[in-house]
C-alpha positions in Angstrom: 0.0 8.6 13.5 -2.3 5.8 13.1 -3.4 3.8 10.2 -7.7 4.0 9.4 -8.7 2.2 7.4 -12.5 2.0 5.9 -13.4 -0.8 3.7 -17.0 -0.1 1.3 -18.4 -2.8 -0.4 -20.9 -2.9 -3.0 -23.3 -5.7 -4.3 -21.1 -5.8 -8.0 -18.1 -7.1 -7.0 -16.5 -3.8 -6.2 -14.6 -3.5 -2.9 -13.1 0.0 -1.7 -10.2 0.1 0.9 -9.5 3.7 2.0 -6.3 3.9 4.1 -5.5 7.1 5.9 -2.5 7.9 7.5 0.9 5.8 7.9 1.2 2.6 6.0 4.3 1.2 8.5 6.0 -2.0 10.3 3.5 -1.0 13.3 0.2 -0.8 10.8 0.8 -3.4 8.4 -0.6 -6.2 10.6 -3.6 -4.1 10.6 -4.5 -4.2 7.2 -2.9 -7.6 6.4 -5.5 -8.4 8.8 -8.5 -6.3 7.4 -7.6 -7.5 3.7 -7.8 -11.1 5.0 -10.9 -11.0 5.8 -12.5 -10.0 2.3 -13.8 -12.8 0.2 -12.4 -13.1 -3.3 -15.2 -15.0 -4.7 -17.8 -11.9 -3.6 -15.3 -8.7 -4.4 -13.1 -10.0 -6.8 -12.4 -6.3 -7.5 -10.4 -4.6 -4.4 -9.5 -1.1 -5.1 -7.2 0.7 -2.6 -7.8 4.9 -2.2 -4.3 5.8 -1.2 -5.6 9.7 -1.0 -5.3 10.2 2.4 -2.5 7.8 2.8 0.4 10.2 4.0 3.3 7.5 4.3 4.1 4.1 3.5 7.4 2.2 4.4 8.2 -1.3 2.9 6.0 -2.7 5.3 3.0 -1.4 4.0 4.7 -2.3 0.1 5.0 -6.2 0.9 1.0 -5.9 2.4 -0.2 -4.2 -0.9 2.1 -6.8 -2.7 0.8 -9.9 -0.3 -2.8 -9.0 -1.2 -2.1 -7.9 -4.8 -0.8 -11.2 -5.2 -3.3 -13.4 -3.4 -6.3 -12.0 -5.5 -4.9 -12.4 -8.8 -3.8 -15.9 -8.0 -7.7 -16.3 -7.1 -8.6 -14.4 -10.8 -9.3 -11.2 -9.4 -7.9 -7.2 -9.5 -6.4 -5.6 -6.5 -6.0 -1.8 -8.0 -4.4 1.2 -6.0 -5.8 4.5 -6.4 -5.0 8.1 -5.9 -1.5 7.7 -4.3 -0.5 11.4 -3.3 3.2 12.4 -4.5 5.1 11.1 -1.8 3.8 7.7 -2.1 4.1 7.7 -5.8 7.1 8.1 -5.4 7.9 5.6 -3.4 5.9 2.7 -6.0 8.0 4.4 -8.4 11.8 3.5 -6.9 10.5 0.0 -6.1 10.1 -0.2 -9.5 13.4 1.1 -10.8 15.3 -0.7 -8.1 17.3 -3.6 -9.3 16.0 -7.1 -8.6 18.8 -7.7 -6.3 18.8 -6.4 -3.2 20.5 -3.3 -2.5 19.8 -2.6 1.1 21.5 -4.1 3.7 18.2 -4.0 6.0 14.9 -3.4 6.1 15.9 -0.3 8.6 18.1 0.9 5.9 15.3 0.6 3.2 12.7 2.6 5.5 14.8 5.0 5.9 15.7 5.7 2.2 12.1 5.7 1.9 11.2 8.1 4.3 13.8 10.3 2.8 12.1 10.5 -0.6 8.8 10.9 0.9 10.1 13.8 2.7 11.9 15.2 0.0 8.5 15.1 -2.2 6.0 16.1 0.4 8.5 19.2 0.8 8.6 19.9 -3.1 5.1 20.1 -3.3 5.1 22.9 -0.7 
């Protein structure tokens, strides 16, 4: 599946990203691209709707992180929104895993991924 994504801005700063379905290695460029192309200085608040955002592999984590990064350096917020539970999920092993790596390749890391996304999507079945 394909990524859509539908950026809404407003006149107060306010910028809204919604991403529906696969965050990937093949979508990433797309939204690296799409977030590149929004000012800082006239939305310095970016807020990402993740509620139609079935999957996201660690791809789509170093994008999010990219642009996270890039608009606090420039003073503003990048916020993430409504992540369903397999996608929580996944934001929540990134941050338990150790700050040393622990995979031996990005293949390897997608793949544990995709296994807790499956096994969440399933338990909420």
């Amino acid at each position: 599946m394909a990524l859509n994504i539908e950026i809404l801005k407003s006149d107060s700063g306010k910028c809204r990203i919604e991403l529906k379905g696969r965050l990937d290695t093949h979508t990433a460029e797309q939204l690296d691209e799409k977030l590149e192309s929004l000012d800082a200085a006239s939305h310095p608040v970016q807020i990402v709707d993740l509620h139609l955002l079935e999957y996201i592999s660690s791809a789509g984590l170093r994008s999010l992180f990219r642009a996270k990064k890039k608009l606090s350096a420039a003073g503003g917020q990048f916020l993430v929104v409504h992540p369903q539970p397999q996608v929580q999920k996944v934001f929540d092993v990134v941050k338990a895993l150790p700050s040393e790596g622990i995979f031996t390749s990005q293949a390897e890391l997608d793949t544990y991924l995709d296994a807790i996304q499956r096994k969440a999507r399933e338990a909420e079945e």
